[in-house]
N, C-alpha and C positions, 0 to 999 in steps of 0.2 A: 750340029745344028744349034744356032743359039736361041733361048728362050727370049721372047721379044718382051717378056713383061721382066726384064730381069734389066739392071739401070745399067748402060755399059760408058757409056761418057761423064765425066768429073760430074759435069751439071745435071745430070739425072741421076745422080748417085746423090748428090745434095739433095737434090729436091725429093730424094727417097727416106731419106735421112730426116730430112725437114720435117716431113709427112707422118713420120714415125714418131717423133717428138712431139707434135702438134696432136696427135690421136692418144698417145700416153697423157700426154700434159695438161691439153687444153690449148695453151698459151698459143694465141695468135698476134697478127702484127696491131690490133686494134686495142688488146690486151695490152701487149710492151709499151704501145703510145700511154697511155691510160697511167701506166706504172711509173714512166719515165716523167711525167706533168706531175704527178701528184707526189714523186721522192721528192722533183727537183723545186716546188712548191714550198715544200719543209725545208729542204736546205737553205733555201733564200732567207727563211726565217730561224733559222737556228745562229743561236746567240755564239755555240764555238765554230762548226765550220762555213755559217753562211758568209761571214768577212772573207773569207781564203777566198771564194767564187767571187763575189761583189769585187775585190778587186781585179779581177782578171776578166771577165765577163760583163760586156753592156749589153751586147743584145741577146739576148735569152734565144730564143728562134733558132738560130743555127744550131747551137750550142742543143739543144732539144735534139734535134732532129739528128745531128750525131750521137746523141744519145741512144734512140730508139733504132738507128741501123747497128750499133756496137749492140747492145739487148739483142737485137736482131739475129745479130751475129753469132753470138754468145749462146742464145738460147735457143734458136732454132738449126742456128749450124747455116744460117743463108747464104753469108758470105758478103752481108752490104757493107759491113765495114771497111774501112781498109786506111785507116790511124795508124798511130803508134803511139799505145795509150802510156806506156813505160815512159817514152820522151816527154809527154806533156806534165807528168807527174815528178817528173824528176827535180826540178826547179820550186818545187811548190815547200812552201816551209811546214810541213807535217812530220807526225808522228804519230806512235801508238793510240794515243787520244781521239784524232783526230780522225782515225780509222775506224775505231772503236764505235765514233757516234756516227760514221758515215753507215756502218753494216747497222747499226741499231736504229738507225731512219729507215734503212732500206729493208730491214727486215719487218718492220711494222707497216708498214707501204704494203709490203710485198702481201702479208696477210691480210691485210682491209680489202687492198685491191682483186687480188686473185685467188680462185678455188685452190684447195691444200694442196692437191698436186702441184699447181702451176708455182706455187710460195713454194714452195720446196725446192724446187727443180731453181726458182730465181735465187735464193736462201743458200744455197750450196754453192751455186758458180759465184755469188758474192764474195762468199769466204774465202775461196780458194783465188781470186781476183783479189781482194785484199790483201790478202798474205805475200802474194808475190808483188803488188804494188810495194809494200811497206818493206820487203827484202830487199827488193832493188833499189828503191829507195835509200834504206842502209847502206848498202855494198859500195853505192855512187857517191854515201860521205865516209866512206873508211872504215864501215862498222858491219863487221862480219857478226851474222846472227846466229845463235846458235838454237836447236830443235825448244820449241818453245818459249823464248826469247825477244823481245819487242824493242821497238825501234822509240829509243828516248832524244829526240835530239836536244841540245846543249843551248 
């Protein structure tokens, strides 16, 4: 006999999932909007990575809104996304710096904007999205990283 409150299909198990996050967290979809306007607000005006976006980016709007389904995705486990954020970063002329000041917008964002839990919870899955940004990143110009190790490009 199976228990009926118990998630048996992919998308009931997400959405269990989701539920479980969102009651630990906080963090709702009104919350990631919120987060995702006011990081990408700063980044537009930051003097090292807001040129990298300015040139790749005219209209803001979609760009947003991919944004808050990736967060979506990320944070609540939804499943809205469906990118490939490794490919879009790959081409991009960055480095360790330039990571450095992306987590250091986003981690002051993350605590103006949301309760401790939910900064934390955003704070954590940045770092570790960072990291593997900037690994791949490396590995895709020839530079194997080694355990604590950052990506200098030349």
């Amino acid at each position: 006999m199976t228990d009926i409150s118990t998630p048996v299909t992919a998308a009931e198990r997400r959405a269990a999932l989701s539920a479980e996050i969102q009651a630990a967290t906080g963090i709702d979809e009104p919350m990631i909007e919120r987060l995702v306007r006011a990081f990408y607000a700063r980044v537009q005006k930051d003097a090292l990575i807001g040129p990298i976006f300015a040139a790749r980016i005219t209209d803001w709007e979609p760009h947003l809104a991919r944004m808050c389904a990736f967060w979506s995705s990320v944070a609540l486990m939804t499943g809205r996304y469906h990118g490939q954020p490794m490919r879009m970063h790959l081409p991009l002329p960055i480095g360790a710096q330039h990571f450095d000041r992306w987590l250091e917008l986003f981690e002051a964002t993350a605590k103006e904007i949301c309760p401790p839990k939910a900064a934390e919870h955003f704070v954590a899955l940045s770092r570790r999205i960072g990291e593997s940004l900037e690994l791949g990143i490396a590995g895709a110009n020839g530079v194997i990283l080694g355990k604590g190790e950052r990506y200098r490009p030349q």
